[in-house]
N, C-alpha and C positions, 0 to 999 in steps of 0.2 A: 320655408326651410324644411329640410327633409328632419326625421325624428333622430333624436341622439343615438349614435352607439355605443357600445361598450367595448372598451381597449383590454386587452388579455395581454400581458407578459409574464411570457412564461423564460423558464433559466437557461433552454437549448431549441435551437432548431427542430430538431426532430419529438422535442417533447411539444412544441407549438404546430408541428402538424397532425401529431397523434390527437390534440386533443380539438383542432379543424375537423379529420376526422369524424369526431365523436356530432361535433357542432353543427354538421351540415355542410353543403357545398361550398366552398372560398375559391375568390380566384387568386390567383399567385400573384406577387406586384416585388417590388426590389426592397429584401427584409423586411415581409411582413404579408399576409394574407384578409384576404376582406371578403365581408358578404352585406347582406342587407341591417343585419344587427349586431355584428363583431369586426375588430378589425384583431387580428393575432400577430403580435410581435413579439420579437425576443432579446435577452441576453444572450452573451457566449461567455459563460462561466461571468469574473467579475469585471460589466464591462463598465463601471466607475471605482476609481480606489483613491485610497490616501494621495494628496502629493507629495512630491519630493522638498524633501529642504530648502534645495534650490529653487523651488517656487516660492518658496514665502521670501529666500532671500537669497541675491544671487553669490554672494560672501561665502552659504554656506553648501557651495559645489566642492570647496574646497576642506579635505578633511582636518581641521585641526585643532587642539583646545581651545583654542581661540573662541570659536564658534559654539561651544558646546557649555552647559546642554542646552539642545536645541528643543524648547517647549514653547509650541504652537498654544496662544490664546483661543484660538477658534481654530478647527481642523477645515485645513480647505482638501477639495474635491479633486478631481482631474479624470477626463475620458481614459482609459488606457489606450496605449499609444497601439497596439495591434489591433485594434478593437472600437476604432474613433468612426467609421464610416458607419456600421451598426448604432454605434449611440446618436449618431447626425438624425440617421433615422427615426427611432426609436424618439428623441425630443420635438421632430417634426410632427409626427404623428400625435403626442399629448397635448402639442401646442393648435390643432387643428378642430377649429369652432364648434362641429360636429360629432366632438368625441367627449362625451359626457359626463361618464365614468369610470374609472381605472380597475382591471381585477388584478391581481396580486399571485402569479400560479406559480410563481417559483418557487425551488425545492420548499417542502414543509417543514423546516426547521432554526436552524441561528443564522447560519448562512444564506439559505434562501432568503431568510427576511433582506439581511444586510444588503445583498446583491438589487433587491428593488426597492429597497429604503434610499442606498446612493444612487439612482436613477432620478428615481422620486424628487431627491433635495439638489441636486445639480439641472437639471432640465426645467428647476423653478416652477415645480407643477405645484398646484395650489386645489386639482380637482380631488373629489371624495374619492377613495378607495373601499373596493371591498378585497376579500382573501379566499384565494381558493385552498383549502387544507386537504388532501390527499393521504391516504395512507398505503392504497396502490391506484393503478393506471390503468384497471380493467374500463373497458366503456360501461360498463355498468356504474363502477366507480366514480368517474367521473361525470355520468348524467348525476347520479346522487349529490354529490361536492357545489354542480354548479348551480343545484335546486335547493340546495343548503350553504349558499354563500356566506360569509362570517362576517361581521362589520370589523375594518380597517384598525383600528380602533383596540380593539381585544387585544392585537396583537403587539400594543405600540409596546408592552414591557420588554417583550422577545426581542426587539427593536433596539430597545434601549444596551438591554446585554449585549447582543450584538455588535452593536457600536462603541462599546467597552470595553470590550475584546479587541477589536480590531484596531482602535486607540491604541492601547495596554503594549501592545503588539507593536505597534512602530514606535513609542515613547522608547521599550527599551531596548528592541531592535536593532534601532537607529542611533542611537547613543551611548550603546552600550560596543556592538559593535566598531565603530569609530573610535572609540575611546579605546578598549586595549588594542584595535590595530595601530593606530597611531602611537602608542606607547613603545608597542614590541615590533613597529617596522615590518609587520607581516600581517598580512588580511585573517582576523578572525571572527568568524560569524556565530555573535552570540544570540540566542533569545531565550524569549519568556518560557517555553516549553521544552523546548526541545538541549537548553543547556543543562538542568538537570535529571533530563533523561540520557544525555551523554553520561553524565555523573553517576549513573547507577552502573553502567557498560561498564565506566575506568573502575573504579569503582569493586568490582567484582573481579577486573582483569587484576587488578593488585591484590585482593584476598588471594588469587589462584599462586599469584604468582610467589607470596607472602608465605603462602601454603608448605608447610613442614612435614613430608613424610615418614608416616612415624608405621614401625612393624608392629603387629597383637599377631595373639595366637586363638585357635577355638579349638575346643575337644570335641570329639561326636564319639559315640557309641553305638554298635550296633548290640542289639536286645533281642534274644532268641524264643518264642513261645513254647511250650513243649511240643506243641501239634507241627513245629518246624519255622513257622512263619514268623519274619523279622522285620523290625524297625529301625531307626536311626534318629537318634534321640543328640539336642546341644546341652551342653552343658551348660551351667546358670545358676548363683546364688542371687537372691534376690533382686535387684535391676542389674546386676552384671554377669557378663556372657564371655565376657573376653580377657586373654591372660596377658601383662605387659612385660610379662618374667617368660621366657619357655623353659627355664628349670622348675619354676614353680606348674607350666603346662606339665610337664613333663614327670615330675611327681605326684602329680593327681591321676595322671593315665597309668600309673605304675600301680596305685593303689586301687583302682578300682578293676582293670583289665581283669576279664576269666571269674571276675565276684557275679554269685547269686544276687540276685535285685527284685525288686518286688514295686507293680503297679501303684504309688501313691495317691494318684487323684485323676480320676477320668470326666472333664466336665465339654457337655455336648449342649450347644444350642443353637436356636433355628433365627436367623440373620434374614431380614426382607432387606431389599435394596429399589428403592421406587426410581419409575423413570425420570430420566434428568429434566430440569426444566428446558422451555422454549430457548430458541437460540435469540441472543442479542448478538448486532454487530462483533462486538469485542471475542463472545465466543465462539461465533461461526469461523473468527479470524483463527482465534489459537485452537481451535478444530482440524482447519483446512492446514494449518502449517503442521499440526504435527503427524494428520494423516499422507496430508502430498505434499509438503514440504512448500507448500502455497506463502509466498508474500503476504503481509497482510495488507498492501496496495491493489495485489492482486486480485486476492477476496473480494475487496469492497467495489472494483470494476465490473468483476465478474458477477457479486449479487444486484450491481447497479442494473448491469442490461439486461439480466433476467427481471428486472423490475419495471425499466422504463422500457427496454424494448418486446423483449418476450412476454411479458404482463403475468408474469407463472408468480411471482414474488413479491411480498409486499414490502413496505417503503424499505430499505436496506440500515438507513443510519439512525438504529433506535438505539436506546440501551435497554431499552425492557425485554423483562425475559415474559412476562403475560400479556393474560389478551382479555378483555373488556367482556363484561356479559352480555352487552349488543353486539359484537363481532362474533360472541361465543352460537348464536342465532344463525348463523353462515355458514357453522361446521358441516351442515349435510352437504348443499352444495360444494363444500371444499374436497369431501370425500369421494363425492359421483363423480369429480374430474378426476381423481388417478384412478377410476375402479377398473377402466379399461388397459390402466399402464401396465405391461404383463412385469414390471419389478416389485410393482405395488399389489397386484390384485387378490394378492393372497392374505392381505394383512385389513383389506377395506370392510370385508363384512364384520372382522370381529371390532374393528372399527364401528362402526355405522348403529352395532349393535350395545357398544359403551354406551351410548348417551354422553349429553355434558359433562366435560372435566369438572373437577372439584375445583376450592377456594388453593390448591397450590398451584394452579396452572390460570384458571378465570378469577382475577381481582382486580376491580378500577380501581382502587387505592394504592396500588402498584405500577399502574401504565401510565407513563406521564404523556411527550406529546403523541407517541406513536406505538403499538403493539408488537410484541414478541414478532421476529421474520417468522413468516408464517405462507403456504402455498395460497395461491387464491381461486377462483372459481375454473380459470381455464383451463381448456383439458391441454396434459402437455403429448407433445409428440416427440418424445425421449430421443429417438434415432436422428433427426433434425438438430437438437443443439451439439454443438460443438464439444468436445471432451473435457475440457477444464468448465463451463458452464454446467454440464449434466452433476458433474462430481458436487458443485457444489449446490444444484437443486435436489440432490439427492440427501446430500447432506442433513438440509433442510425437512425434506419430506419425512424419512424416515425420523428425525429429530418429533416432528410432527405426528407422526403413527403411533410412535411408540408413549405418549402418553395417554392412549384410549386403553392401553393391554395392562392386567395385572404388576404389580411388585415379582422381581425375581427373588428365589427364594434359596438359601445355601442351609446347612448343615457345618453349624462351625464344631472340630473337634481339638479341644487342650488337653495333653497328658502330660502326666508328671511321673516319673520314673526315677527310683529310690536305688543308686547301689556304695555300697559304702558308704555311708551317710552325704555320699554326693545326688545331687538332683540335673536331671537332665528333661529336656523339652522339647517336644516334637506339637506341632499343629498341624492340623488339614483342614479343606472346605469342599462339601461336596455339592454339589448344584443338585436341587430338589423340583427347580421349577426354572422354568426357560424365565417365565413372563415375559417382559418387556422386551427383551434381548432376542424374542423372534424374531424381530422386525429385522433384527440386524446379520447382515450374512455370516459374518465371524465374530464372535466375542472374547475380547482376550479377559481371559479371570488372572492377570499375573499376582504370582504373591510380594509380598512387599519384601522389599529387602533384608527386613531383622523378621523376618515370619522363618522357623523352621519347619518347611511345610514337604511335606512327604504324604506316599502312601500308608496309610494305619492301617493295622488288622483288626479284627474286633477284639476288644481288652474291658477287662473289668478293671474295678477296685481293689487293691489287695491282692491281685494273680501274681504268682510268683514267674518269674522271667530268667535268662540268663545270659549275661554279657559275655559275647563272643568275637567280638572286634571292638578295638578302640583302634584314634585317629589324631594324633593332632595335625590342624592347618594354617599354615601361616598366610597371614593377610597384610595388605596395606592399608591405611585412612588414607580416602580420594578427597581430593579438592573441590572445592563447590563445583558446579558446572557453568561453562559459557551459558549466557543468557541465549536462547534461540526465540525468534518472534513471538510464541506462544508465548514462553515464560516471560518475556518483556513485556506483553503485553497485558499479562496476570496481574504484572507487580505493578506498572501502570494507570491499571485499573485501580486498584487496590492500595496505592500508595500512603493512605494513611493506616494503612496495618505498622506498616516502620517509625511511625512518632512512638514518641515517649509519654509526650503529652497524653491522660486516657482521657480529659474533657476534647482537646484537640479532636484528637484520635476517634470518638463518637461521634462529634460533630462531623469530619469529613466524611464518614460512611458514605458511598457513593459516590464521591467527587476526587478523582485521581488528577493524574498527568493529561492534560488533554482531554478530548471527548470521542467517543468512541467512532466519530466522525471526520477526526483529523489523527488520533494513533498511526495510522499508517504513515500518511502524508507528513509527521516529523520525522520515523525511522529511515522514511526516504530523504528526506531533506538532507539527515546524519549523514548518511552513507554519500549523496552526492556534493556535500561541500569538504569531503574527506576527513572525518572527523571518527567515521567507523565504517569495517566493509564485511560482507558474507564472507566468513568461510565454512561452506558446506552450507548446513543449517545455523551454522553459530555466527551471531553478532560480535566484532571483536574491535577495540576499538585502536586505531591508527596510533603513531606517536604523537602528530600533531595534536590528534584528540584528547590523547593523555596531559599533553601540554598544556594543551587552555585549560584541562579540569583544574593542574595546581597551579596555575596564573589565576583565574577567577574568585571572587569572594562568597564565602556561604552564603548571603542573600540572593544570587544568581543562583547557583548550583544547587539550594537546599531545597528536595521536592515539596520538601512542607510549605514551603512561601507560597509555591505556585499552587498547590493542592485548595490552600485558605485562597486564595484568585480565582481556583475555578468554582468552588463553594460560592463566594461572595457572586459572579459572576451567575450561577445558577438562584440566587439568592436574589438578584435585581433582577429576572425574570419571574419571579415566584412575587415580586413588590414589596419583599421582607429587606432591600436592602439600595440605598441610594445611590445612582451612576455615580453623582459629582461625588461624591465622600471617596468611590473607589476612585476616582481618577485624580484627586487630591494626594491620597495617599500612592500613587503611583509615580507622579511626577515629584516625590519626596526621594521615594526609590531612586528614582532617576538620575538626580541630583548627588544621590552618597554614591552611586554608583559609579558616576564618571569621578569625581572626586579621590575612591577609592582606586581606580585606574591612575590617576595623575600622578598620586603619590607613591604607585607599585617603582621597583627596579626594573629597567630592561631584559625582558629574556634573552639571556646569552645564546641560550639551544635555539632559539629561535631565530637570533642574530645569525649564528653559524651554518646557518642554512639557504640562508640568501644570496648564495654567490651566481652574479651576474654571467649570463651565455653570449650576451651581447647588448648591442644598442636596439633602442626602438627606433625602426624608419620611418615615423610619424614625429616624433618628439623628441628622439636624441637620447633619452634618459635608460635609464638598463633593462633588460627583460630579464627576468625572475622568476622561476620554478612555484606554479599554484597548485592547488587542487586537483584543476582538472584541463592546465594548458600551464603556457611560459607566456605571463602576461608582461605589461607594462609596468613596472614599478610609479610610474606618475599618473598609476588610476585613478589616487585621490585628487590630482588637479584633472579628473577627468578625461585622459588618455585610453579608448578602447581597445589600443591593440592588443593580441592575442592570437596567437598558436595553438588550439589544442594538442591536448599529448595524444589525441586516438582520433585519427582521421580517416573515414572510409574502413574504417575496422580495424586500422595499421596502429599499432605505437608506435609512434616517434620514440628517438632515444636523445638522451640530451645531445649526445654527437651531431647527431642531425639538424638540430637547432641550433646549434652553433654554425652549422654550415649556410644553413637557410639563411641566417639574418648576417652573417661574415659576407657569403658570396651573392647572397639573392635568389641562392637554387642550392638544389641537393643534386649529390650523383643520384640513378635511378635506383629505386625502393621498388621492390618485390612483395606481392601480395597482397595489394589492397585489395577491397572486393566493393561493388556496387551491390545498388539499392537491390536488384533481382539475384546478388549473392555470387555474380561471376567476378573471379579474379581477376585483376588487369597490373599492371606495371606501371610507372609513370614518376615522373620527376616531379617535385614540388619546388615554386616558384613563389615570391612577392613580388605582387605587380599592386600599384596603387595600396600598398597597406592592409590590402589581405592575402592570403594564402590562395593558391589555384593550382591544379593540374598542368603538366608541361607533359605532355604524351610520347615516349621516346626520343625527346626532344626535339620537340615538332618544327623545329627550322630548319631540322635536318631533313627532313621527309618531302621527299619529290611527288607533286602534284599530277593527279592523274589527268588531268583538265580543270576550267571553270566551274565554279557554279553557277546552273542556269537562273538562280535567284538573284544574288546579291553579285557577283562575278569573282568571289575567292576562291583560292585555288580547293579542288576535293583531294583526300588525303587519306589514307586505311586505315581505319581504328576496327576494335574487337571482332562486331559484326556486321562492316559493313564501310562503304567509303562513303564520308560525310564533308562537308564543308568545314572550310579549317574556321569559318568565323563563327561556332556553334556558341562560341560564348557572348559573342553577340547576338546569339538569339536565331541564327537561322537553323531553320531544321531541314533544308536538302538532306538526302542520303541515299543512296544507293545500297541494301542489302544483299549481303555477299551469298543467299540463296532465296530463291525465288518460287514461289509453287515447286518445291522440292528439287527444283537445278539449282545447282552451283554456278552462278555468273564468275566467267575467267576474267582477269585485267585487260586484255584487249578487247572484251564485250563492252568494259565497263567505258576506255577507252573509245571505242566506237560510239558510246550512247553519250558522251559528253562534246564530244568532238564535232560528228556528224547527226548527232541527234535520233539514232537509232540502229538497231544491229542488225547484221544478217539473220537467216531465220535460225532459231534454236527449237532443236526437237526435243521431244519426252520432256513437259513437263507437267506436272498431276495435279488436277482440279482436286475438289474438296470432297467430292465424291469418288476419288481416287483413278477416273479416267485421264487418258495419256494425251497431252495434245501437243501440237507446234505451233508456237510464236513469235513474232519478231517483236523486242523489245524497244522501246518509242519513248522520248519525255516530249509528256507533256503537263504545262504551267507547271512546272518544277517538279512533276512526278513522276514513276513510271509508270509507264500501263503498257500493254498488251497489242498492236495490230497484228490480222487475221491474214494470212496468202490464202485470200480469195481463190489464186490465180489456180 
């Protein structure tokens, strides 16, 4: 028998041949690569998950308390249904004599674990595991990782949270969901994270809207030196600055206007401001959002393939903002890669010439599974990546540079200004020292909103002044702000800043809403089950969304619940805290929660919103205005029909839908656009229970001839005469220009009929020479014969 190999699965295709690649030669075979000592397989994201209810029991395809709640003694498995041909694989492969032992290369973190822990436990593998831990994807990287493989083993706690999570996650998912949609007759999709991250959005949109306009007044004064030179000073008794009287404004400008005044306190000091820490995921996110207005889905795409594809970035989804004192060992080579970048190469020698960062940047007591995003050894070739990628390697780098360069340094100046025994207040800050802030092309120094910040003249102590203009201004109190990705993301992080609890409150330090790995992926979730939408930069949240906030119970909604979940949850990979205890106390959850649902009242606003556009042609029962189409009202007896409202780019309007499912067609709709973005025309039809295309009402359209393939008739569409049975799959076509001639209908005619045209001249090769051909099919294409003659 030949000697064992070792089985690699890793979490993507393309990360299974990068690291073939690194491994030596493989020959390709159907999902998955091989050589004399590796075989390399993959997942495609997660290609084993939870199953459905209706797998443990077929009663509960049907949504109703009846069934509920639904609490699985043992969680079974199931291939994902788009994704089953890979896992066929994938178990064939672990189940084969020769394959000895299993590495472990998917992502380095919760998720990666989980995605080849359920492989692992469904494919019935029983061989040893080792881990491959990565923190980037350089080949250098990767020989290191697979010469320092980790035992299996280390990793089972990561494992265990994992599968905690992802439990936690369908317990109240799936039961919570079900439970108020079946209450209130309309689909709402609640979960563990993502409902009291809705809750902060509504939440916010009720302070604004709660928000009571209220008028102040401010005095300013201008202050004349004798050498001519003048100031503009706020007025201010001790913490107050602002009048709620303007007769009372208005009497204090009367008494001091045209008075002599005199310099009471001139105090100047020197402000260092050091470079910010390394970027973690969460900050690179609310970085790129408030500089380009970037997604934070976006972000994490974007630092993803600068990591797995480009190899410039290292692992994307950490929360640390440091970096280890053995990674700190690296920093030269990290620097000789941008020395040649001409964006960088200004800033590498005084780099090079720093030496190691300090304890606020290198600390392993602060880096837990993976190190601050950080550049990695390869040289980048900036002109090469794509604009939304540069922006945000850029990001990074300079984030990077700038902690080798000095603290910048200001000149803070406070004066205080005596007239009439009133006090008035002017600050400045003047910049003393670039430091840190070379790195960066522009720096905004803005002053803060209550700073009176002006230009000063130079003033003593005691100098006598004289007031030469007064002012009063009326203002308004603004309302909080829309939450924008950034700031949602802030406060996400950071959610246990808002308890009350200050034992609570210490203890979650670091453990927000989610992890800095899935943040995006629930604001995306919001936003596509309609519960909140962009506008502009600001998160706002739908009425629906407002509705489930005051349908649901503070145990769902309260960020505190989930914040102690994600703690506890970081706390059972750390071995400080027991799965079953948490998933005990989950399924207790569980249970008050559907309970709590049973005994709410029906939403009326939600009732009133459900009016029927028609019947389902599948099932008879109504179709109903969702999210993001006019479903089937009998989706809980499991009916898939649906409509989208935005097809090929088009909104439907409800008229339309009414017409669709009334007549079985619409008149013809103006303006869709296909996948390459060209507008077309077309009527939409139900044929068999879903939705299709009807092309100017293609029964109307007279047939230019057969098709040489199938023998249906050919028929003009956009660019080109195609076979009317394209939705059967044949692809005949005839293009309505050809090596730069425009073929006429009696060409096309002639080539269907007779099977080839008269000679047509002028038409232009690739190299732009002119030639004459006569057009021909053959085996159902065109080609070109030559007059010889």
């Amino acid at each position: 028998m030949d000697s064992e190999k070792k089985m690699v699965i890793a979490e993507k295709p393309s990360v299974a041949r990068d690291l073939a690649g690194v491994l030596g030669r493989f020959t390709s075979k159907e999902g998955y690569l091989e050589n004399d000592e590796y075989v390399i397989t993959w997942a495609i994201g997660h290609l084993v998950e939870l199953a459905a209810p209706e797998d443990y029991n077929p009663q509960f395809k049907k949504w109703s308390f009846e069934t509920l709640p639904i609490l699985p003694e043992t969680f079974k498995l199931k291939a994902n249904q788009g994704t089953r041909k890979q896992f066929k694989v994938v178990k064939e492969l672990i189940k084969r004599s020769d394959i000895g032992q299993l590495i472990c290369a998917t992502d380095a973190g919760r998720e990666g674990e989980l995605i080849f822990r359920y492989i692992y436990r469904l494919s019935g593998c029983k061989k040893p595991f080792v881990r491959l831990w990565l923190s980037e994807t350089t080949p250098a990287a990767v020989k290191k990782g697979f010469a320092n493989l980790r035992p299996g083993t280390e990793f089972d706690r990561l494992g265990y949270a994992a599968q905690a999570r992802s439990q936690a996650d369908w317990l109240i998912g799936i039961n919570a969901t079900r439970s108020f949609t079946v209450k209130h007759n309309n689909l709402l999709s609640v979960g563990r994270v993502q409902t009291p991250t809705l809750a902060l959005i509504v939440n916010r949109e009720q302070e604004i809207n709660n928000f009571m306009t209220e008028l102040y007044w401010e005095l300013y004064a201008e202050f004349t030196k004798n050498n001519g030179e003048t100031y503009t000073a706020r007025w201010f008794k001790g913490e107050q600055n602002r009048f709620h009287d303007p007769h009372a404004a208005r009497a204090l400008l009367d008494r001091v206007d045209g008075q002599p005044a005199t310099v009471q306190k001139v105090e100047e000091k020197d402000i260092t401001e050091l470079p910010p820490l390394l970027f973690n995921l969460n900050d690179l996110q609310k970085e790129a959002n408030k500089k380009y207005g970037l997604a934070a889905a976006k972000t994490l795409e974007l630092a993803q393939s600068l990591y797995e594809t480009r190899k410039l970035l290292t692992y994307p989804r950490t929360d640390s903002r440091h970096i280890t004192r053995e990674l700190a060992k690296t920093i030269p080579g990290r620097l000789n890669a941008l020395t040649n970048a001409v964006d960088y190469m200004p800033y590498t020698a005084t780099a090079m010439a720093a030496g190691t960062p300090g304890k606020r940047y290198v600390d392993d007591g602060k880096v837990s599974d993976h190190t601050a995003l950080i550049p990695t050894e390869i040289k980048p070739v900036l002109n090469n990546l794509p604009t939304d990628e540069r922006k945000i390697y850029d990001l990074v780098v300079r984030r990077f540079l700038a902690i080798f360069f000095p603290p910048a340094r200001y000149k803070q100046t406070r004066v205080v200004t005596k007239a009439a025994d009133e006090t008035f207040l002017i600050t400045g800050r003047v910049e003393l020292e670039k430091g840190w802030k070379t790195v960066y092309v522009t720096v905004g120094n803005d002053p803060k909103e209550d700073e009176d910040t002006g230009d000063i003249p130079e003033l003593s102590q005691g100098e006598a002044v004289q007031t030469t203009k007064t002012e009063i201004q009326e203002k308004k109190t603004k309302p909080p702000k829309h939450y924008t990705e950034a700031s949602l993301l802030a406060v996400m992080e950071g959610v246990g800043r808002l308890l009350d609890d200050k034992d609570l409150k210490e203890a979650m330090k670091g453990h927000g809403l989610g992890t800095p790995a899935t943040r995006a992926a629930i604001i995306e979730r919001l936003i596509k089950v309609g519960y909140i939408e962009r506008q502009k930069k600001s998160l706002v949240p739908t009425a629906k969304g407002e509705t489930l906030i005051n349908l649901v119970p503070d145990i769902i909604k309260n960020p505190e619940l989930t914040g102690q979940w994600e703690k506890t949850l970081a706390d059972i990979e750390a071995g400080a805290a027991d799965p079953e205890e948490f998933m005990a106390g989950i399924k207790k959850l569980t249970c008050e929660i559907v309970d709590l649902a049973r005994n709410q009242t029906a939403s009326k606003v939600l009732q009133s919103e459900r009016e029927a556009l028609g019947k389902c042609p599948l099932c008879g029962k109504d179709v109903i205005e969702g999210n993001k189409g006019y479903g089937c009202s009998g989706y809980k007896e499991g009916c898939k029909f649906v409509i989208w409202n935005k097809i090929a780019g088009k909104k439907l309007t409800p008229v339309q839908v009414k017409a669709l499912l009334e007549k079985g067609k619409t008149s013809i709709i103006k303006g869709f656009k296909s996948r390459k973005g060209n507008k077309f025309d077309a009527v939409l039809q139900i044929k068999d229970g879903k939705v299709e295309f009807l092309f100017n009402s293609e029964s109307e359209k007279q047939p230019y001839g057969k098709c040489p393939l199938c023998g249906q008739g050919v028929i003009e569409s956009a660019k080109g005469y195609s076979c009317s049975g394209y939705k059967e799959g044949c692809k005949f076509v005839i293009w309505k220009e050809i090596s730069g001639k425009k073929v006429t209908v009696k060409q096309v005619q002639d080539l269907l009929q007779k099977g080839k045209t008269v000679l047509i001249k002028d038409f232009k090769s690739k190299t732009g020479k002119n030639f004459d051909a006569i057009l021909v099919l053959q085996d159902g294409k065109v080609g070109f014969e030559f007059n010889r003659g």
